[in-house]
N, CA, C and O atoms as a printed pandas DataFrame, in Angstrom:
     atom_number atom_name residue_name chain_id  residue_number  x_coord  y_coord  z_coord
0              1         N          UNK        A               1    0.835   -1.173    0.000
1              2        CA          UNK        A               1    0.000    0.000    0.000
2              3         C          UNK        A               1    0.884    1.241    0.000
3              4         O          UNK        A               1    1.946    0.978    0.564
4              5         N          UNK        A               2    0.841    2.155   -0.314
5              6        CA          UNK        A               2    1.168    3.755   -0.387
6              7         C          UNK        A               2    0.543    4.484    0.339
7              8         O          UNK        A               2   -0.532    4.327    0.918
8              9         N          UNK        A               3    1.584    5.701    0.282
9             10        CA          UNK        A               3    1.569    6.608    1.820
10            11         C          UNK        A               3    0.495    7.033    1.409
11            12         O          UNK        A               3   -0.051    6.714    0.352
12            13         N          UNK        A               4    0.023    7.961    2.403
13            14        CA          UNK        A               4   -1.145    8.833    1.625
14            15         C          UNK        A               4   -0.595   10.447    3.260
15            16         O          UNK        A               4   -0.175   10.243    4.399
16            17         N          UNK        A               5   -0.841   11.565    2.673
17            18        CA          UNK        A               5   -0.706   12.590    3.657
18            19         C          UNK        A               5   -1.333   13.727    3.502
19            20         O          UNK        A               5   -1.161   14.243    2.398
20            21         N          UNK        A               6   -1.956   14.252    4.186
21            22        CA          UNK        A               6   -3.002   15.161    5.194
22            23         C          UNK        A               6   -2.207   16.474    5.596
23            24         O          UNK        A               6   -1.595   16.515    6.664
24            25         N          UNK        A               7   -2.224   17.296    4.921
25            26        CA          UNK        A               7   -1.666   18.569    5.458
26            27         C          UNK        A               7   -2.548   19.927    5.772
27            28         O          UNK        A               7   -2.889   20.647    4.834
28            29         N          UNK        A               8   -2.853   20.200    6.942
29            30        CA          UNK        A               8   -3.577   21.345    7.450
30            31         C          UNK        A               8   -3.408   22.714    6.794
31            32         O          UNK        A               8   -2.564   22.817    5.903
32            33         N          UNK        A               9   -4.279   23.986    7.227
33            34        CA          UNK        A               9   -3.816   25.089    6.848
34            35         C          UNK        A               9   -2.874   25.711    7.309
35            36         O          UNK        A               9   -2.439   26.801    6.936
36            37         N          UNK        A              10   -2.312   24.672    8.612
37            38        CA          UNK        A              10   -1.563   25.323    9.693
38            39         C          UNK        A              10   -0.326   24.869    9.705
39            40         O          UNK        A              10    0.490   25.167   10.577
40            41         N          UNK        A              11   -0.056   23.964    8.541
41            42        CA          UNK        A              11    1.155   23.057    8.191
42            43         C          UNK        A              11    2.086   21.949    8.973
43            44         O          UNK        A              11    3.269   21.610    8.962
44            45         N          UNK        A              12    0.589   21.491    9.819
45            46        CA          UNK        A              12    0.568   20.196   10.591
46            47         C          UNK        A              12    0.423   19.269    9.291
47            48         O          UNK        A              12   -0.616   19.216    8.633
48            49         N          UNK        A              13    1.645   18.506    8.983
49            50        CA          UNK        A              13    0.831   16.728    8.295
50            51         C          UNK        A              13    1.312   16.010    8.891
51            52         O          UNK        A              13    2.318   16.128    9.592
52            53         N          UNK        A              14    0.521   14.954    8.665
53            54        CA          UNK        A              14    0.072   13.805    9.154
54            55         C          UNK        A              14    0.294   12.749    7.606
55            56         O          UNK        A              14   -0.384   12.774    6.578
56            57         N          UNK        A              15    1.685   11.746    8.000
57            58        CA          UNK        A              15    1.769   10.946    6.787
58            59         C          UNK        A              15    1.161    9.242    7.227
59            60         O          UNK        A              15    1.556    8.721    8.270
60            61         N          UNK        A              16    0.457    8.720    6.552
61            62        CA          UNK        A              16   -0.006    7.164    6.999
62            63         C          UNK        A              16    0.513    6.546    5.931
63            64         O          UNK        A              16    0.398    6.735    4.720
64            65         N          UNK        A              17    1.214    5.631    6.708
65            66        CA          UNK        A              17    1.783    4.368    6.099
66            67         C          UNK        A              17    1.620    3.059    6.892
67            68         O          UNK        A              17    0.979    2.966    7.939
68            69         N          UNK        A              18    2.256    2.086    6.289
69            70        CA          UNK        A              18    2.334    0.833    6.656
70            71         C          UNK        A              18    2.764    0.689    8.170
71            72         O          UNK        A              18    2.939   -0.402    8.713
72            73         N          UNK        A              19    2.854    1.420    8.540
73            74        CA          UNK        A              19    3.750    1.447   10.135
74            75         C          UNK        A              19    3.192    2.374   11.268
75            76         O          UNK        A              19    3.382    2.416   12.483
76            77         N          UNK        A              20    2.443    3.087   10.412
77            78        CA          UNK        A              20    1.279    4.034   11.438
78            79         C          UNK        A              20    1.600    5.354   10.922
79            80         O          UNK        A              20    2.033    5.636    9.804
80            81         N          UNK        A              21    1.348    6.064   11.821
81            82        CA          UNK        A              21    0.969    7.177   11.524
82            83         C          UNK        A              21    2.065    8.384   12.024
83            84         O          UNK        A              21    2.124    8.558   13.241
84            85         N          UNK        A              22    2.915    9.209   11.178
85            86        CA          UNK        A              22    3.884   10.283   11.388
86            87         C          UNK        A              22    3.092   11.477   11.296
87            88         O          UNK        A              22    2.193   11.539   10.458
88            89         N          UNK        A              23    3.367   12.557   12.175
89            90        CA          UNK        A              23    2.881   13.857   12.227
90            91         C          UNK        A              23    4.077   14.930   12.609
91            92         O          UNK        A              23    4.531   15.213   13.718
92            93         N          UNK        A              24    4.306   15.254   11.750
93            94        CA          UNK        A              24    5.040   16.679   11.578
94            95         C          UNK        A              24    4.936   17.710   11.099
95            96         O          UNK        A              24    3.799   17.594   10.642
96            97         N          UNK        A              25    5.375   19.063   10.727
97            98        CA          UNK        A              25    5.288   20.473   10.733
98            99         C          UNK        A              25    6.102   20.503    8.931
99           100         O          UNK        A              25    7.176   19.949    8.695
100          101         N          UNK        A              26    5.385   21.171    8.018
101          102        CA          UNK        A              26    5.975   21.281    7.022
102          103         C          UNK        A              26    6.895   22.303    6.958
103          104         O          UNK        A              26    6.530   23.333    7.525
104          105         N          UNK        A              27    8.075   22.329    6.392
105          106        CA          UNK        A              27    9.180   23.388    6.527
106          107         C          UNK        A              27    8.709   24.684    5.706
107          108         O          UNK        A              27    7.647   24.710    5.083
108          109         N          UNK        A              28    9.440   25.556    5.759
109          110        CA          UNK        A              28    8.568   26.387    5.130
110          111         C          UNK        A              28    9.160   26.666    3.534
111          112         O          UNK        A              28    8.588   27.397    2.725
112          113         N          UNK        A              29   10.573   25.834    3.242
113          114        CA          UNK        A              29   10.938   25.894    2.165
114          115         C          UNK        A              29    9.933   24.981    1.259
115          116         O          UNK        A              29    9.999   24.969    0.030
116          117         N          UNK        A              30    8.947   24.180    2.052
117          118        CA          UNK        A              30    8.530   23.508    1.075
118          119         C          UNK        A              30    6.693   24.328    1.017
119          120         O          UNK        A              30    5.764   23.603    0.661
120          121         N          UNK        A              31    6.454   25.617    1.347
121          122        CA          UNK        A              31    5.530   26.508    1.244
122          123         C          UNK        A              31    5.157   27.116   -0.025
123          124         O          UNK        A              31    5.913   27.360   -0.965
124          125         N          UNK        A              32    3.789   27.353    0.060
125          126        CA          UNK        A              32    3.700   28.830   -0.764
126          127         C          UNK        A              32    4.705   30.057   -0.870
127          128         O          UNK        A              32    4.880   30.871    0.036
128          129         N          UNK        A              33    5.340   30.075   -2.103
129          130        CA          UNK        A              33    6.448   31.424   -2.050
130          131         C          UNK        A              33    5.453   33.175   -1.624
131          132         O          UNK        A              33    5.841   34.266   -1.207
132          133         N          UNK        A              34    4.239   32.680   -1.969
133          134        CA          UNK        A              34    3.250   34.102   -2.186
134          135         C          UNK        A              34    2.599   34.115   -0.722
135          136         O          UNK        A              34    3.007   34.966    0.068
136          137         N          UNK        A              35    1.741   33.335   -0.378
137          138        CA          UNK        A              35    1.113   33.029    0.825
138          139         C          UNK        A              35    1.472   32.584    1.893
139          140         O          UNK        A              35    1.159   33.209    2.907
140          141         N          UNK        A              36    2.286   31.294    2.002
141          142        CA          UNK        A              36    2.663   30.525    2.751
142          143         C          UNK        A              36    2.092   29.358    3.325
143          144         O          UNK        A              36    2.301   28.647    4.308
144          145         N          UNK        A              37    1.296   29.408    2.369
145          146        CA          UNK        A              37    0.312   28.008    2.763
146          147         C          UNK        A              37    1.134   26.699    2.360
147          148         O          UNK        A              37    1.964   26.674    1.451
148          149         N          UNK        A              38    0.791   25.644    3.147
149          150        CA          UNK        A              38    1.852   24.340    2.959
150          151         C          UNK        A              38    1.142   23.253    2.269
151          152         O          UNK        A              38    1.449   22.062    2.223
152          153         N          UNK        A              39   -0.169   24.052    1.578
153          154        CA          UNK        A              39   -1.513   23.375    1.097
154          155         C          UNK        A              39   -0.638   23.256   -0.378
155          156         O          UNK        A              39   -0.695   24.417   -0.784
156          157         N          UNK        A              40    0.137   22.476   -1.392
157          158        CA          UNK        A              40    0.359   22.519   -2.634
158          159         C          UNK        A              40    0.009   21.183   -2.873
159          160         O          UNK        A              40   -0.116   20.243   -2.087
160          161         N          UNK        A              41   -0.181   21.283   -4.554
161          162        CA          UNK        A              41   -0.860   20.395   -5.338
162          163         C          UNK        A              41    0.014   20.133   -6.520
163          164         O          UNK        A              41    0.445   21.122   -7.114
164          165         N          UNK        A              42    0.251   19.261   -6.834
165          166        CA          UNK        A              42    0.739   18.743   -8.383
166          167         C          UNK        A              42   -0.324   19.052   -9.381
167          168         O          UNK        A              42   -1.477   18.676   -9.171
168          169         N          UNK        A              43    0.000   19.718  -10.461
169          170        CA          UNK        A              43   -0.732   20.086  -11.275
170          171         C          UNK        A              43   -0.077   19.976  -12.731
171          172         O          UNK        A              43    0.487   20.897  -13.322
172          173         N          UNK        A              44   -0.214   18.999  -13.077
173          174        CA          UNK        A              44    0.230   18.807  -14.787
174          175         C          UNK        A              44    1.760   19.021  -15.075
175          176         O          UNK        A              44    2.094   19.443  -16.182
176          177         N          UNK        A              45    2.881   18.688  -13.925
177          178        CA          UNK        A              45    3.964   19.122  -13.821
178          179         C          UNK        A              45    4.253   20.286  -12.930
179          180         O          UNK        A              45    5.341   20.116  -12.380
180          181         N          UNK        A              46    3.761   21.245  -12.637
181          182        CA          UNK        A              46    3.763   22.343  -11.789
182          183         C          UNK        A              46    3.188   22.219  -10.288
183          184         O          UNK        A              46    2.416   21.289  -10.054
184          185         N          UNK        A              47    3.442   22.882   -9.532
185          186        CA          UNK        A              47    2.961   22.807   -8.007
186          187         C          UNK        A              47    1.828   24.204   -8.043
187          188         O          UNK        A              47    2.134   25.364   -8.316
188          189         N          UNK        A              48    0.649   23.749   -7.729
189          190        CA          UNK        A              48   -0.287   25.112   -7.592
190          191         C          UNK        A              48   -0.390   24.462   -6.011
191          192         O          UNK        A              48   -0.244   23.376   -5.451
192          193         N          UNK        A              49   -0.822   26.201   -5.604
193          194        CA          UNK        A              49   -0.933   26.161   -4.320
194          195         C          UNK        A              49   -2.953   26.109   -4.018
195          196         O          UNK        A              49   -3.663   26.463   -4.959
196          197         N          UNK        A              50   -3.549   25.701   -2.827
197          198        CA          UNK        A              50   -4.348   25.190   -2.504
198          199         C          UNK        A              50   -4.878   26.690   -2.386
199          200         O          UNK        A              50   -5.618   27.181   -3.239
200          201         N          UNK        A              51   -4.477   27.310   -1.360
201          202        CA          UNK        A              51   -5.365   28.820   -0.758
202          203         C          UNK        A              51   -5.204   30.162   -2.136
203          204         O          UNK        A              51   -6.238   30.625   -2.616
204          205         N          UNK        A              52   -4.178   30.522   -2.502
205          206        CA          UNK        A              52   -3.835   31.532   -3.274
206          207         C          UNK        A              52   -3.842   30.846   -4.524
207          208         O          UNK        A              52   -4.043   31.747   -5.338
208          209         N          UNK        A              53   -3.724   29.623   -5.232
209          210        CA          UNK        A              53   -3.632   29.195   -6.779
210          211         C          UNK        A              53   -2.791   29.727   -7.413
211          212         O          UNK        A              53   -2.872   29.814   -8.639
212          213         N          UNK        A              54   -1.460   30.364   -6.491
213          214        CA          UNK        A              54   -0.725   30.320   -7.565
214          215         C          UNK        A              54    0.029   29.152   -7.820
215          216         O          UNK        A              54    0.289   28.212   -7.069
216          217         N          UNK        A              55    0.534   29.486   -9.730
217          218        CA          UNK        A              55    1.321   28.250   -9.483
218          219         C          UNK        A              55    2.614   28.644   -9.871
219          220         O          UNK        A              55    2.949   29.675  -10.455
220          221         N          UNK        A              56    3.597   27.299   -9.308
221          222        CA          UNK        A              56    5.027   27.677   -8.946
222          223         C          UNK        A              56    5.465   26.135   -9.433
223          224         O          UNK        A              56    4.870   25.098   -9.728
224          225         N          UNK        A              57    6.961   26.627   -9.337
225          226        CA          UNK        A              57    7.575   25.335   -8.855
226          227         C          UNK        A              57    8.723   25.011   -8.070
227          228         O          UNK        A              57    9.880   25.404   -8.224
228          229         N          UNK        A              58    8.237   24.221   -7.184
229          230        CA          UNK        A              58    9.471   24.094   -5.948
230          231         C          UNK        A              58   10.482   22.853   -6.055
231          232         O          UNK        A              58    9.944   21.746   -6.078
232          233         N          UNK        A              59   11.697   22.894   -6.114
233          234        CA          UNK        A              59   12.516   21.634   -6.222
234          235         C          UNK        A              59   12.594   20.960   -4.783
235          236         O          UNK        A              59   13.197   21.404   -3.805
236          237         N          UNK        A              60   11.637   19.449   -4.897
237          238        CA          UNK        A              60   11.687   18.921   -3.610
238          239         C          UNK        A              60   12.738   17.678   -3.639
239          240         O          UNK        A              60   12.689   16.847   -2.731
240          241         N          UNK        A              61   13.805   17.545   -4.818
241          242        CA          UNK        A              61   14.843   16.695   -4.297
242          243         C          UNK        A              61   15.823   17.255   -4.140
243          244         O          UNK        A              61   16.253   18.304   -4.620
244          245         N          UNK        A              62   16.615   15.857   -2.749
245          246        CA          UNK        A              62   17.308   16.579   -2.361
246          247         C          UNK        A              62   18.772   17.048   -2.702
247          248         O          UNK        A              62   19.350   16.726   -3.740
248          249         N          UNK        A              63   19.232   17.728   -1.859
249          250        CA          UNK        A              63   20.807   18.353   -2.487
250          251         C          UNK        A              63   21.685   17.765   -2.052
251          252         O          UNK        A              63   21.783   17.028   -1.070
252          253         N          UNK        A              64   22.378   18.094   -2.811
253          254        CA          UNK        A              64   24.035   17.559   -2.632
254          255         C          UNK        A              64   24.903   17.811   -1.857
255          256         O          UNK        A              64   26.006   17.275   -1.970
């Protein structure tokens, strides 16, 4: 089965997996650049954000 995760307006998530349940605080590099909402969406290649719609794109792998 696959994760599945729950992220608030308040940038509490909550990830469920096979092993239970992780709850942590989203960083804010991985935010809305405009708003700051931690609400983003995959959208056809791009990241739109949930509250403001804008869309962006954030590099979420990691560095070197």
């Amino acid at each position: 089965m696959g994760d599945m995760e729950i992220i608030d307006s308040k940038g509490v998530r909550a990830t469920f997996t096979d092993e239970g349940v992780k709850v942590d605080i989203v960083p804010t590099s991985e935010c809305c650049i405009d708003c700051g909402d931690a609400r983003l969406m995959s959208d056809g290649g791009y990241i739109k954000c949930y509250n403001c719609h804008n869309v962006t794109y954030i590099d979420f792998r990691p560095h070197a």
